[in-house]
LUMVOGU-747560 format. One line per field, with one value per residue (C-alpha): residue in one letter; x, y, z. Coordinates in Angstrom, 1 decimal, m for minus. Layout:
BEGIN
resn <- c(A / ...)
u <- c(X / ...)
v <- c(Y / ...)
w <- c(Z / ...)
***
This chain:
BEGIN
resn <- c(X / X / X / X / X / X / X / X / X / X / X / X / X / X / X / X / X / X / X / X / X / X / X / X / X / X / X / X / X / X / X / X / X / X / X / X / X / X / X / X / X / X / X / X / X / X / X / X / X / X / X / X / X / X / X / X / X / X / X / X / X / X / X / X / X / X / X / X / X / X / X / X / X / X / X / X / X / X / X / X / X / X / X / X / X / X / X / X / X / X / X / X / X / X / X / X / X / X / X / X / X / X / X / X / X / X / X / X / X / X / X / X / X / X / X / X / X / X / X / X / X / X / X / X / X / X / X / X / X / X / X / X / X / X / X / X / X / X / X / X / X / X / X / X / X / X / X / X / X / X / X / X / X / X / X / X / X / X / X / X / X / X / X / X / X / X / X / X / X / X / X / X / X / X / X / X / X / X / X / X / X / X / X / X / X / X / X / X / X / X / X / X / X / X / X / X / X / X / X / X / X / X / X / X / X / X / X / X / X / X / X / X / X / X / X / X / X / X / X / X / X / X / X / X / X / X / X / X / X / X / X / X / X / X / X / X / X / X / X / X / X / X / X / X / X / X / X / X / X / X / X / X / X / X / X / X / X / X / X / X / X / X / X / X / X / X / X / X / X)
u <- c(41.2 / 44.0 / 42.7 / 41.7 / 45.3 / 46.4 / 43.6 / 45.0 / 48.5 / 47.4 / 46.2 / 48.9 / 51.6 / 49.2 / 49.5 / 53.3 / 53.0 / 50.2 / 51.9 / 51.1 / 47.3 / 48.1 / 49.0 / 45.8 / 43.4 / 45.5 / 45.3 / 43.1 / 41.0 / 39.7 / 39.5 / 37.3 / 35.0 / 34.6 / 33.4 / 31.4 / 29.8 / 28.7 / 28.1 / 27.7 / 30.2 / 31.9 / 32.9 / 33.7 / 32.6 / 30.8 / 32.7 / 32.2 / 33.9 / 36.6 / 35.5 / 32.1 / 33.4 / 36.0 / 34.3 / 37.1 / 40.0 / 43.1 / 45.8 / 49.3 / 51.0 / 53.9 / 56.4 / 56.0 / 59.5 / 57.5 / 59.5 / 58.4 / 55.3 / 54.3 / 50.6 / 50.1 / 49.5 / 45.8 / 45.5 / 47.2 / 45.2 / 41.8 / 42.9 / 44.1 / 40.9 / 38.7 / 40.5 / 40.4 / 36.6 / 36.2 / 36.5 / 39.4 / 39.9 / 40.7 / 42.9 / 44.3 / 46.4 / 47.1 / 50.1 / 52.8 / 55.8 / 57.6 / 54.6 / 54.2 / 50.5 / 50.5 / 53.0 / 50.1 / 47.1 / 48.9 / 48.8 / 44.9 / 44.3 / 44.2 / 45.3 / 46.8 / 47.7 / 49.6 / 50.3 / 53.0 / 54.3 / 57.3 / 60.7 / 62.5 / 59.4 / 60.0 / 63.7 / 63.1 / 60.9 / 64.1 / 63.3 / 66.2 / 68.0 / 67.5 / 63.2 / 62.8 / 64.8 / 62.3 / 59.7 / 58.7 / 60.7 / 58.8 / 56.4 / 58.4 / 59.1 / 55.9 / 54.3 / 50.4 / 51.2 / 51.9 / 53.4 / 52.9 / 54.0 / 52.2 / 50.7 / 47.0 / 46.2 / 46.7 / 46.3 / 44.0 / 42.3 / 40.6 / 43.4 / 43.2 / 40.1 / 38.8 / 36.9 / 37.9 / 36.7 / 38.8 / 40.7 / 42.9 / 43.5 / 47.3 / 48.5 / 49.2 / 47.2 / 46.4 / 43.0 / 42.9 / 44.6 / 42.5 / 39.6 / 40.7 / 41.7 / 38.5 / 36.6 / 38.4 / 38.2 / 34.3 / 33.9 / 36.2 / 34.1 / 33.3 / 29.9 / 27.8 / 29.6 / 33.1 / 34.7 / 37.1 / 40.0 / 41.6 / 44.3 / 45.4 / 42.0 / 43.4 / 47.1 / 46.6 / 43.6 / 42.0 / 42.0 / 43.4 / 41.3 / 43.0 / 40.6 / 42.2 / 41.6 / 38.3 / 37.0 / 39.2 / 37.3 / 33.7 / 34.1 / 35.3 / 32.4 / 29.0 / 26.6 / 24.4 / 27.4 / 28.0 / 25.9 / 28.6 / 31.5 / 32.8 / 36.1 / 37.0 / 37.8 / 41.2 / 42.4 / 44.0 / 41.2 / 37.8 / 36.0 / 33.4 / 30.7 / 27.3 / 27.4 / 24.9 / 26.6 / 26.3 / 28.1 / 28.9 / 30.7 / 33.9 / 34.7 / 38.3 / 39.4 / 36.8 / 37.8 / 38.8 / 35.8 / 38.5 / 42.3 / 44.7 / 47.2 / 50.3 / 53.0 / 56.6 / 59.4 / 62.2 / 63.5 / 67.1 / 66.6)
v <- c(m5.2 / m3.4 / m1.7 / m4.8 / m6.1 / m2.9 / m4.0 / m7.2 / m6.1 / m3.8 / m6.4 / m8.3 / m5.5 / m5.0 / m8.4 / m9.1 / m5.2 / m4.8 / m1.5 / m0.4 / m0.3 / 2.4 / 4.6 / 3.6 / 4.3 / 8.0 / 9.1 / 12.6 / 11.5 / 8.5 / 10.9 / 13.1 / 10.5 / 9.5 / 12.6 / 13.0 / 9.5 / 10.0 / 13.3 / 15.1 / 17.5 / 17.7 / 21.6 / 21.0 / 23.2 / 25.9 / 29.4 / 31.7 / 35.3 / 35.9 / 39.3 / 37.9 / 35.5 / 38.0 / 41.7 / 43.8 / 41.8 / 43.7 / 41.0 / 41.6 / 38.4 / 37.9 / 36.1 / 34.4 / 33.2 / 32.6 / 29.6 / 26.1 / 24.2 / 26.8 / 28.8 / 31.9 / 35.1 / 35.2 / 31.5 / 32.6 / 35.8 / 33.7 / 31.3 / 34.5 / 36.6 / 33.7 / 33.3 / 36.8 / 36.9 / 34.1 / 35.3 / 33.4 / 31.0 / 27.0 / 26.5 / 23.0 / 22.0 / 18.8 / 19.5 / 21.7 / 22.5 / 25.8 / 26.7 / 29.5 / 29.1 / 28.6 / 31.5 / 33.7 / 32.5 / 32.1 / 35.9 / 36.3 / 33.1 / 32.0 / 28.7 / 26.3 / 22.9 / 21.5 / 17.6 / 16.5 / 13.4 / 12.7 / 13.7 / 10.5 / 8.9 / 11.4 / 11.0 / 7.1 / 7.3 / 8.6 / 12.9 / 14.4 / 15.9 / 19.8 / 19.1 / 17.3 / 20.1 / 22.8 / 21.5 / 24.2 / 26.8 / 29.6 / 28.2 / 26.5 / 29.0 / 30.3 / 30.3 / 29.5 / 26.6 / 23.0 / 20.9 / 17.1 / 14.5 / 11.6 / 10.1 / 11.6 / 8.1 / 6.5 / 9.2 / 9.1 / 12.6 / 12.2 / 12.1 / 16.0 / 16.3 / 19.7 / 20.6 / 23.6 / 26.8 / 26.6 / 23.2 / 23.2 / 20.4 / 20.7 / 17.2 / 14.3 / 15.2 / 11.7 / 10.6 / 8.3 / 10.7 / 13.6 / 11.5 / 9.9 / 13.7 / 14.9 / 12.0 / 12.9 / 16.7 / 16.8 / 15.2 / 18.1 / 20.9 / 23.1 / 24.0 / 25.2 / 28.1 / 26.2 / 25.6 / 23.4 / 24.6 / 22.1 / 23.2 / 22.5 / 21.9 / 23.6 / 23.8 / 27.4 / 29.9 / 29.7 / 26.5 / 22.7 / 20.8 / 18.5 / 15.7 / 13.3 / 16.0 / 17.0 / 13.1 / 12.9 / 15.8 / 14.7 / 11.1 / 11.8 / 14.8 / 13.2 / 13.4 / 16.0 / 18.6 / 18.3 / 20.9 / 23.0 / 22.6 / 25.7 / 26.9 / 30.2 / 32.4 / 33.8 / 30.9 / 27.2 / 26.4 / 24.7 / 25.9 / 24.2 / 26.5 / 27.0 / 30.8 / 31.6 / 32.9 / 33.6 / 31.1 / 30.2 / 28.5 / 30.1 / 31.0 / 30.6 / 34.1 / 36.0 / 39.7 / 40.3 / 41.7 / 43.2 / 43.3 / 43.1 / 45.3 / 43.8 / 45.7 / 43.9 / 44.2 / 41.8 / 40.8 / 39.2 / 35.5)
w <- c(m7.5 / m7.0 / m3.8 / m2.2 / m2.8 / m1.1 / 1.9 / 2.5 / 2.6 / 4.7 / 7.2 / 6.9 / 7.6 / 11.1 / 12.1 / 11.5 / 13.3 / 15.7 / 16.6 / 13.1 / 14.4 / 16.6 / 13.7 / 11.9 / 14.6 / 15.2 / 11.4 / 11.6 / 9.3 / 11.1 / 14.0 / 12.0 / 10.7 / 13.8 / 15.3 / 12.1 / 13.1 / 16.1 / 17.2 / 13.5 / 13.9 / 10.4 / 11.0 / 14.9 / 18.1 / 17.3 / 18.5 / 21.0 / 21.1 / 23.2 / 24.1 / 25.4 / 27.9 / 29.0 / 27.3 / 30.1 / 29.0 / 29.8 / 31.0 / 31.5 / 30.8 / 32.8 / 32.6 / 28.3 / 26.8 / 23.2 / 22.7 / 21.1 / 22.9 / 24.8 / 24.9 / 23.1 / 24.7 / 24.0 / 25.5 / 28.5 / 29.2 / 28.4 / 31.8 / 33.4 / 32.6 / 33.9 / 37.2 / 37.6 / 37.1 / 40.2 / 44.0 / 45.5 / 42.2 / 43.0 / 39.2 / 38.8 / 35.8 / 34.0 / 31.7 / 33.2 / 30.7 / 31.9 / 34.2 / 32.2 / 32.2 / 35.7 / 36.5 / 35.1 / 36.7 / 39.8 / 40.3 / 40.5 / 41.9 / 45.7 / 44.9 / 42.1 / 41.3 / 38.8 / 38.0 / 35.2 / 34.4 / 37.1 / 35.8 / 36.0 / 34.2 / 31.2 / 31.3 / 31.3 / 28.0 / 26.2 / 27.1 / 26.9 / 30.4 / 29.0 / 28.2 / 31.6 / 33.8 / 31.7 / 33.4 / 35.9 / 35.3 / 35.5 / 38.5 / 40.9 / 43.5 / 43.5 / 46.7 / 46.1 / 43.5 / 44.4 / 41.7 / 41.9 / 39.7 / 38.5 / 35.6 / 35.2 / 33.4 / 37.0 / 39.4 / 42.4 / 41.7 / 45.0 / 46.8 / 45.9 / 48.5 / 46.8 / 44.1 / 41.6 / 39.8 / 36.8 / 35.3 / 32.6 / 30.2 / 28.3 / 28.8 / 26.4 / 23.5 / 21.9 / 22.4 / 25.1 / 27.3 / 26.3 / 27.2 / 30.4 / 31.6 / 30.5 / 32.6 / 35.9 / 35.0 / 35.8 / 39.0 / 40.3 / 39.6 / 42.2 / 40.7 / 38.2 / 37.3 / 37.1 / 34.0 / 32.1 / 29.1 / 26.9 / 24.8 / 21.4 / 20.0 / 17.0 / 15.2 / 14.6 / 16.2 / 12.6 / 11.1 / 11.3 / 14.1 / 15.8 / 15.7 / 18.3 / 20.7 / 19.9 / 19.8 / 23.1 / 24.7 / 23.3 / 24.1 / 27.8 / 28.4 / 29.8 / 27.0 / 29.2 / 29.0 / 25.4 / 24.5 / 26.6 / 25.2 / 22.6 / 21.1 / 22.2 / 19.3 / 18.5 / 20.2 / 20.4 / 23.4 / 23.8 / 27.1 / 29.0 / 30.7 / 31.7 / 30.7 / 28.3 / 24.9 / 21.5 / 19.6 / 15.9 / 13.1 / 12.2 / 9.0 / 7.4 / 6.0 / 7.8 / 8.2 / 11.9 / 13.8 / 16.8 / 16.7 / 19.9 / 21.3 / 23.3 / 24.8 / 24.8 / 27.2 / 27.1 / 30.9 / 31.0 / 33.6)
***
């Protein structure tokens, strides 16, 4: 009795609030039951290991300021490592913040595009002066990257006229946005060999899905490519790609099967 009182209070709370739904239909859980639902993935993706889509990774990642909301090193030589395996890469972005990303890829790639939200946009949403003036600070004289700004939820991606060998997805991470990037995402594919990151599939390279994100990116994949879609160990990132791999459950608290080395030098700006 007590928890249909709870219910209807509930419901009442959303009508006098409608906003209030939003925060219902956001909660992880949902998310996960959700994805549970309708594609029966109660463990998410299943893995594959970093050292098989890239087995020569040896990245230098230059320039990485290890500051709050950016992409850890390993997320940035994945991107870099498969740019680097493509002849004259064609690497679009949705989601610039410093342009570190970016910065990196730009280096191996021939060309790359990036789109953010505009910066008066942000600033009119309330983002304060310092976040917005962030925004490409590592990228923006960099001579084979073009930066435009626009909101990916009403973008003309053709108005891009070219198709791409590797397309990143680090934008707004609640689900409709995940899912709308992910929808305009595949028509730009270069071909069968082209592949698709999204980032922040996870809080931390070992645990904590982010289910918004992963319903985001399942509900916005065609149902053929599903079967594509993995997350790359050791990292926040799920990949799409035709490559033929190994792949598996990860286990929390598994002993690591390969460790890292990373040489740091600190550069004054």
């Amino acid at each position: 009795m007590k928890k249909l009182k709870k219910f209807f209070s509930a419901i009442k709370l959303i009508v006098r609030k409608p906003a209030l739904l939003n925060l219902v239909l956001n909660d992880e859980d949902v998310n996960r039951q959700q994805v549970i639902a309708k594609y029966n993935l109660a463990d998410g993706l299943l893995a594959v290991d970093i050292l098989d889509l890239l087995p020569n990774l040896h990245e230098t990642i230059d320039p990485f300021c290890s500051l709050d909301g950016g992409s850890p090193p390993l997320d940035i030589a994945l991107l870099k490592g498969l740019a680097r395996r493509k002849k004259d890469c064609e690497y679009f972005e949705i989601g610039t913040w410093r342009g570190e990303s970016v910065a990196n890829v730009a280096v191996v790639a021939k060309h790359c595009i990036t789109l953010n939200l505009p910066d008066d946009e942000m600033l009119k949403t309330g983002m304060s002066k310092a976040y917005v003036d962030s925004h490409r600070f590592f990228s923006k004289n960099i001579i084979n990257v073009t930066h435009l700004q626009h909101d990916s939820r009403t973008f003309d991606f053709s108005s891009l006229n070219k198709k791409f060998d590797l397309i990143f997805i680090d934008g707004d991470h609640h689900y409709e946005s995940v899912k709308l990037d992910t929808q305009h995402a595949f028509p730009l594919l270069k071909d069968e060999s082209s592949i698709i990151v999204w980032h922040d599939y996870q809080k931390t390279p070992a645990a904590d899905i982010r289910w918004d994100v992963l319903r985001g990116i399942l509900d916005g994949t065609p149902a053929e490519k599903q079967h594509d879609l993995y997350h790359v160990s050791n990292t926040l990132c799920v990949i799409y790609t035709t490559q033929a791999i190994a792949s598996k459950h990860l286990q929390p608290y598994e002993a690591p099967d390969k460790y890292f080395s990373m040489e740091i030098t600190a550069n004054k700006v």
